[in-house]
Every structure is written in structure tokens, then in C-alpha cells.
C-alpha positions as CSV (number, residue, x, y, z in Angstrom):
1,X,-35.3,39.6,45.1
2,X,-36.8,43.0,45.6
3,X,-38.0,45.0,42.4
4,X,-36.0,47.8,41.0
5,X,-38.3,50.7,41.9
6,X,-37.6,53.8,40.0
7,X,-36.4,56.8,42.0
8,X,-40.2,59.1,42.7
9,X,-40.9,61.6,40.2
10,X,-40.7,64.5,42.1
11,X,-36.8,64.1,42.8
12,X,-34.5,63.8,40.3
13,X,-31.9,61.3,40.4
14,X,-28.8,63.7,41.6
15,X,-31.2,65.6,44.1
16,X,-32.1,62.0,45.4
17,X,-28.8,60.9,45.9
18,X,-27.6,64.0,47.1
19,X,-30.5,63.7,50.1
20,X,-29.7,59.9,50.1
21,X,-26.3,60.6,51.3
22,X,-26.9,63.2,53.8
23,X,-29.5,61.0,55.7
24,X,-26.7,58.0,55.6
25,X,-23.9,60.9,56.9
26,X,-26.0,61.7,60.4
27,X,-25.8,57.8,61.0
28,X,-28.7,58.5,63.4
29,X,-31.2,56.1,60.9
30,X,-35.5,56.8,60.6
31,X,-35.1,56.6,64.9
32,X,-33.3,60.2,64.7
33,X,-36.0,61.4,62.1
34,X,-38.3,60.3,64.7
35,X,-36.8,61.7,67.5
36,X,-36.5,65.1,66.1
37,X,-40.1,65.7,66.1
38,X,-40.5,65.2,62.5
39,X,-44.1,65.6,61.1
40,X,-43.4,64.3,57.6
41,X,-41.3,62.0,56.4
42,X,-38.0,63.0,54.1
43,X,-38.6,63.1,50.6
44,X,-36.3,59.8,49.8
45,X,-39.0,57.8,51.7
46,X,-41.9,58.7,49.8
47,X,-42.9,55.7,47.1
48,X,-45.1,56.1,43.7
49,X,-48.5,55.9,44.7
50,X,-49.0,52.6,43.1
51,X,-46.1,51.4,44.9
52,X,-47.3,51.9,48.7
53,X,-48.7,50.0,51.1
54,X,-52.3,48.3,50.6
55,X,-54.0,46.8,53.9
56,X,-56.1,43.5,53.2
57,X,-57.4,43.9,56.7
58,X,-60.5,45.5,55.2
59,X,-62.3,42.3,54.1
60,X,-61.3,42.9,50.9
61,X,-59.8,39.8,50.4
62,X,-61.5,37.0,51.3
63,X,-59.5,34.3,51.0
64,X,-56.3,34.2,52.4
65,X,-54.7,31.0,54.0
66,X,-54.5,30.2,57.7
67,X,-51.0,31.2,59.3
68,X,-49.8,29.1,61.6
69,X,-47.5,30.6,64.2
70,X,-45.4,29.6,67.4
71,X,-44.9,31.7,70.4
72,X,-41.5,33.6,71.7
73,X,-40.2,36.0,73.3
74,X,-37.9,39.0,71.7
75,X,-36.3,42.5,72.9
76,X,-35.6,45.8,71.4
77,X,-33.6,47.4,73.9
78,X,-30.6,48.2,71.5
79,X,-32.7,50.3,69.1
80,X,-34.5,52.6,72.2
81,X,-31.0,53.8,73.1
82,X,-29.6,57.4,72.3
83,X,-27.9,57.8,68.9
84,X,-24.2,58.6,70.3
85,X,-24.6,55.1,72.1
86,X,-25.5,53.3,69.1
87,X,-22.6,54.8,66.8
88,X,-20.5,53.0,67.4
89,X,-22.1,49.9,66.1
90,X,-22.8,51.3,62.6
91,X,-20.9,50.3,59.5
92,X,-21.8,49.8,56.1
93,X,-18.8,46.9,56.0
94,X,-20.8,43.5,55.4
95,X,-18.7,41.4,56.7
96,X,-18.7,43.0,59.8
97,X,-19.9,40.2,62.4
98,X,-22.3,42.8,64.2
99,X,-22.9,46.0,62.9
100,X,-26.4,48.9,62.9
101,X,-27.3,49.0,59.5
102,X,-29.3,52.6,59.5
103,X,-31.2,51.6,56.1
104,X,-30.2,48.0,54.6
105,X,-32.9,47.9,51.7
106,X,-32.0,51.2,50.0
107,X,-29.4,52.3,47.6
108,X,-29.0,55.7,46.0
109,X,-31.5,54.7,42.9
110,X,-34.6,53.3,45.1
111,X,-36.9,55.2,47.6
112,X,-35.6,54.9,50.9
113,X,-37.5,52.5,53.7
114,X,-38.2,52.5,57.2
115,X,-36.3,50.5,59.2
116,X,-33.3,50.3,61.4
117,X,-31.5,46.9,61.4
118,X,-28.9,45.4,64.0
119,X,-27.4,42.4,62.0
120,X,-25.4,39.4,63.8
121,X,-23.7,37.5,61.2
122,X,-23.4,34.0,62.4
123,X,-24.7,34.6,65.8
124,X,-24.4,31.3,67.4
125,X,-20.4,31.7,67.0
126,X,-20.0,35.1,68.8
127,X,-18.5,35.5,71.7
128,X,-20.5,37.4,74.2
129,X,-18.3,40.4,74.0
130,X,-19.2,41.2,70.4
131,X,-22.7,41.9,71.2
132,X,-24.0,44.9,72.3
133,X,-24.1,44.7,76.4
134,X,-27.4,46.1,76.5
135,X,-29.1,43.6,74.7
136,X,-26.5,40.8,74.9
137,X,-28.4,38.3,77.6
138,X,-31.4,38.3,75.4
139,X,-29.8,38.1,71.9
140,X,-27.3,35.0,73.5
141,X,-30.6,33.2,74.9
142,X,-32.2,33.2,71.7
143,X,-29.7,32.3,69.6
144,X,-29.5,29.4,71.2
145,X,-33.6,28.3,71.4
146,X,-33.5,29.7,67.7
147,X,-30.7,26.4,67.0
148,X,-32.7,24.4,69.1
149,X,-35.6,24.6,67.7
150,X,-34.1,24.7,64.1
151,X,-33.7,21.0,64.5
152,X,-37.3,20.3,65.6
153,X,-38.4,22.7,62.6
154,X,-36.2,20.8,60.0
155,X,-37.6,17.5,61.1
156,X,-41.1,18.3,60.5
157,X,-40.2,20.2,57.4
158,X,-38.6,16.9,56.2
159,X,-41.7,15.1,57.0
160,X,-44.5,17.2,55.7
161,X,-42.1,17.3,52.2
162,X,-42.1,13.4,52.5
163,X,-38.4,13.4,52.7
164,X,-36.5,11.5,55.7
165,X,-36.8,13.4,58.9
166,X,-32.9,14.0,58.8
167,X,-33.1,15.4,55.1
168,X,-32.9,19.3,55.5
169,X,-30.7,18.5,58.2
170,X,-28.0,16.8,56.2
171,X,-27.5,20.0,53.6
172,X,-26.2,21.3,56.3
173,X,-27.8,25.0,55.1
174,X,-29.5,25.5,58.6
175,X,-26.1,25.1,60.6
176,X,-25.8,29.0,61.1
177,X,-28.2,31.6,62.4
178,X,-28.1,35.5,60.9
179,X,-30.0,37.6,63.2
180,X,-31.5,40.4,61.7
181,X,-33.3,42.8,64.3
182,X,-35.5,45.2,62.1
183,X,-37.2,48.3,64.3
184,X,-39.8,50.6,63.0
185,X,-39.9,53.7,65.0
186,X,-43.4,55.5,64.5
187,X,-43.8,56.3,61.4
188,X,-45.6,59.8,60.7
189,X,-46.8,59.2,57.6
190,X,-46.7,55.1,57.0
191,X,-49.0,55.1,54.1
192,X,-46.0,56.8,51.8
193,X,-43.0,54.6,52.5
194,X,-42.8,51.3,53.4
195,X,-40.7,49.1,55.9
196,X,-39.4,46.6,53.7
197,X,-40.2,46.3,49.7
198,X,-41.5,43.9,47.8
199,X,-38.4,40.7,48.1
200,X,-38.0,36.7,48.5
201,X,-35.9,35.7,50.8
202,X,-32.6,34.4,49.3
203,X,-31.8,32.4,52.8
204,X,-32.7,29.1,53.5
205,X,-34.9,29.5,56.0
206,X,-37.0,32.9,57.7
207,X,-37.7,32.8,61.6
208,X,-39.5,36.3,61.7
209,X,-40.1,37.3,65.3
210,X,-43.6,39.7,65.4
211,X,-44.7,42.0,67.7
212,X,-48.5,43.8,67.7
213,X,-47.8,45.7,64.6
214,X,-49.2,44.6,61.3
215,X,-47.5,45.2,58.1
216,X,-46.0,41.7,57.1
217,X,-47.7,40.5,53.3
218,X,-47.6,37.1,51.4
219,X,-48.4,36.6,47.9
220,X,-50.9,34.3,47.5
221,X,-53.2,33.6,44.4
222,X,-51.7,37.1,42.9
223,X,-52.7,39.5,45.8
224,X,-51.1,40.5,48.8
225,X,-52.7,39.5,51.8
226,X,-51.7,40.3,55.2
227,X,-50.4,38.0,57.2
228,X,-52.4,38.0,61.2
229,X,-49.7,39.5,64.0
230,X,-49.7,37.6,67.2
231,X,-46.7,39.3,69.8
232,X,-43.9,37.3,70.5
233,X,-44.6,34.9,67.9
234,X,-42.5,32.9,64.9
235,X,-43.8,33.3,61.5
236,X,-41.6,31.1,59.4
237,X,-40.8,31.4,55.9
238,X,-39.4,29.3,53.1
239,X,-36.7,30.7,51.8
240,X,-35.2,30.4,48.0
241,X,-31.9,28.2,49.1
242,X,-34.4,25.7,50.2
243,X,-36.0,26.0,46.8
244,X,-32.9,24.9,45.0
245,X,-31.6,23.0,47.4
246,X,-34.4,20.2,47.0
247,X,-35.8,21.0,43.5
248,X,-33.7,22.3,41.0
């Protein structure tokens, strides 16, 4: 779950909400900051200090755990297109089987992040017309290697919890995929705001697709440590449904 922030001190609550909203009303996301030229980044983004990012890569930390990782492929054609094309894919409707989400981790009370998310709820069930022509080929052709591969990850998952093989498998909690494509246009000033906050993920199980920009942190032995970014590879993450699931 991701920590309740308190709105920055140098915006009150009405003036943050009031700025909150206009960015949500030009339902252009951070890409459209971005594409205006912007040097700095709207007020809503900026975090308390002791909130903001903190890099491990310095050697700082000495001991974080190997990572292992598995190689793919991914795209992000859909979020390089012009804002009038994209449009028509936003809505802040959750149930909505495909929608652009312009800034899913905010609300009116917490400083504003980075990203721009296309979400695919259930993605292996969509036709091919629900998903956005310009990326539909490669979102289809993952989705399907994604459930492929699910059942070779569940096995060994099984195993290496010395469970059955077929144990995760018969919850039936890894049955359907949610895609969640997360883009991070250049960020002109990425050490106030952050991409995504401080969370666990309340799925059962993370596939997070990487590309050659760091920024993803585990918690380990009470310090963040950064987590080594290898492109086109799977970093997989437990996620709290699996927890209860199998221990409470």
C-alpha cells in the first residue's frame, strides 16, 4: 500500500487541488508537460525533501541481494504518439477494459508522480479490436508469452516454496493478466518527484518489464536499494495475494 504523503508545504491544500485538477483537465499527462518545452516540473510534482528519490548506485550500500532477471522484449509505441491520438483512450472509469490513465498514483491530497499508464484489464480476454491499433501486434503477442510463461513461473515458484509444482496453479489467482504500461517521459527535474511512490503490490504476482533506465527500489534489511536494469528484461515480484493466499 503506498504511504499517505502529506500535500508539500509550499501549496496549500485548495491551491493543490485546484492545480491537481487543471493538469487532469488537459488529459495530455507528464508527456504534454514534456512536450511543451517545460524546464521545471509543476508544483504538484515536487515531494518533501525527505521524501525524494535516494540512488544506492553510489556504493553506499553494500549489501544488496543478487536480482535475478529473464529476458524480453516490450514496446512503447502508444505513449510516443500525439496527445489528440491518445484522447481518446483516457478515462478515469476503472472498469474500463483499456483505458490511458494520465496519473494513476495521485489523488488531490498527495504530490503528483510521473508517469503515464495504458492499463489492459484482463488482457488475455480482449479482442484485438479493443487495443490500441498502433501497439496492438505487440501488446497481443505478449499477452500471450506473459500466460505462457506464467505456468513455467508458478511451477518453480511452487517448488522453491516446497509446495507441489501444481500448487500456485490450483488458486487459480494467476488465470488473468493486467497489463499495466507505465512511460516516463524525460523528466526535467527527476530528483523532486518521483515515478511511482513508496507501495506493495496488492496482486498476486509482478512481471515488471525494464528498459535502460534505473529507478526501480526494494526494501531490503531497512534500506532501499536499487534494483540492476537489464533492457528487455522481467523482474518479478511477489505480490501481497500470494502472501495470504499461502500463509495467512
Amino acid at each position: 500500500m503506498e504511504t499517505n504523503t502529506a500535500v508539500y508545504s509550499h501549496l496549500d491544500v485548495d491551491e493543490y487541488a485546484k492545480q491537481f485538477k487543471e493538469f487532469h483537465q488537459t488529459k495530455a499527462g507528464v508527456k504534454g508537460i514534456v512536450d511543451s518545452g517545460a524546464i521545471r516540473i509543476p508544483r504538484i510534482f515536487i515531494h518533501p525533501p525527505e521524501n525524494r528519490p535516494k540512488s544506492t548506485l553510489d556504493g553506499t550500500i553494500d549489501t544488496c541481494p543478487p536480482v535475478p532477471i529473464i529476458d524480453f522484449e516490450g514496446v512503447r509505441r502508444f505513449h510516443e504518439q500525439t496527445h489528440e491520438v491518445k484522447e481518446e483512450w483516457y478515462s478515469d472509469d476503472e472498469t474500463r477494459m483499456v483505458r490511458l490513465c494520465r496519473n494513476p498514483f495521485s489523488t488531490e491530497r498527495r504530490p503528483a508522480r510521473w508517469p503515464g499508464t495504458l492499463v489492459l484489464l484482463a488482457a488475455q480476454q480482449l479482442e484485438k479490436e479493443q487495443v490500441p491499433q498502433v501497439c496492438r501486434e505487440a501488446i497481443i503477442e505478449y499477452t500471450k508469452c506473459v500466460m505462457r510463461f506464467k505456468e513455467t513461473v508458478s511451477e518453480l515458484l511452487s517448488e522453491a516454496l516446497g509446495l507441489s509444482g501444481d500448487c500456485l496453479t490450483e488458486t487459480e489467482c494467476m488465470d488473468s493478466a493486467t497489463l499495466s504500461c507505465h512511460y516516463y517521459p524525460p523528466c526535467p527535474e527527476p530528483e523532486l518527484t518521483w515515478g511511482v511512490s513508496t507501495h506493495t503490490d496488492p496482486n498476486f504476482l509482478t512481471f515488471l518489464l525494464q528498459d535502460d533506465v534505473a529507478g526501480l527500489q526494494v526494501l531490503y534489511q531497512d534500506q532501499w536499494v536499487d534494483v540492476p536494469t537489464t533492457p528487455g528484461a522481467l523482474a518479478l515480484n511477489l505480490g501481497g495475494l500470494m502472501h495470504a493466499r499461502l500463509y495467512d
